[in-house]
C-alpha positions in Angstrom: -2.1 171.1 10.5 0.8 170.4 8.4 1.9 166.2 8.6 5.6 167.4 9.6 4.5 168.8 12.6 2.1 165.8 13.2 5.2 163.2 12.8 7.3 165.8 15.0 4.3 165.3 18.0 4.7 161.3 17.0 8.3 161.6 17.6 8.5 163.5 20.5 6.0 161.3 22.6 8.0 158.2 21.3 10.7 159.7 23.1 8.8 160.8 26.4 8.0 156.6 26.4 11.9 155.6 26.7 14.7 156.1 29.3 16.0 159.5 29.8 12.5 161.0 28.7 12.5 164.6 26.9 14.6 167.8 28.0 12.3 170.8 28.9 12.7 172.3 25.6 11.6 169.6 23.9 8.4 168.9 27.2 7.7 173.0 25.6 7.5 172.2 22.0 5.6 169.4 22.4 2.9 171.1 24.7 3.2 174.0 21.9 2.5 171.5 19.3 -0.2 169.8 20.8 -2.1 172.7 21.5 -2.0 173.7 18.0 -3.3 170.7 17.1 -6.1 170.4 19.6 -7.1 174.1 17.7 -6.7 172.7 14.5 -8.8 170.0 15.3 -12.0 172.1 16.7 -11.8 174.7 14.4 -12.1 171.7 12.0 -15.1 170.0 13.6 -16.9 173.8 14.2 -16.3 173.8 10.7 -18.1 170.5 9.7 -21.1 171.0 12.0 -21.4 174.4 10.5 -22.4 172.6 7.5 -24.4 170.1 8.2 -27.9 170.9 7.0 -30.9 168.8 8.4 -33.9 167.5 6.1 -37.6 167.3 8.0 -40.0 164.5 6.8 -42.2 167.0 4.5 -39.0 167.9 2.8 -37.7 171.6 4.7 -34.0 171.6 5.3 -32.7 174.0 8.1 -29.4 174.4 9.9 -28.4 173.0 12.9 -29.0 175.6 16.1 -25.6 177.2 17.0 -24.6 176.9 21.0 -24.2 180.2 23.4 
């Protein structure tokens, strides 16, 4: 996810903290924004677990199991 976006999410729930909270556009983008970056974020874990490789004591490596 680009680091505008994740200043604009910054910004937005700065706001939602003070007096006069946000309008609904802004309550949309910031629902639209975080939902991209909870994607982001698990297509970026998925993505690290995918390559994570285990070693047995007599030296076999093999991949981790993937989940139903």
């Amino acid at each position: 996810m680009e680091q505008a976006k994740i200043d604009r999410i910054n910004a937005l729930a700065r706001k939602a903290k003070q007096p006069g909270g946000l309008t609904q556009e802004e309550t949309a983008e910031r629902t639209a924004l975080r939902q991209e970056y909870v994607a982001a974020f698990r297509r970026d874990l998925e993505a690290q677990l995918n390559s994570i490789v285990v070693v047995e004591p007599d030296g076999t490596r093999h991949k981790l199991p993937q989940k139903p």
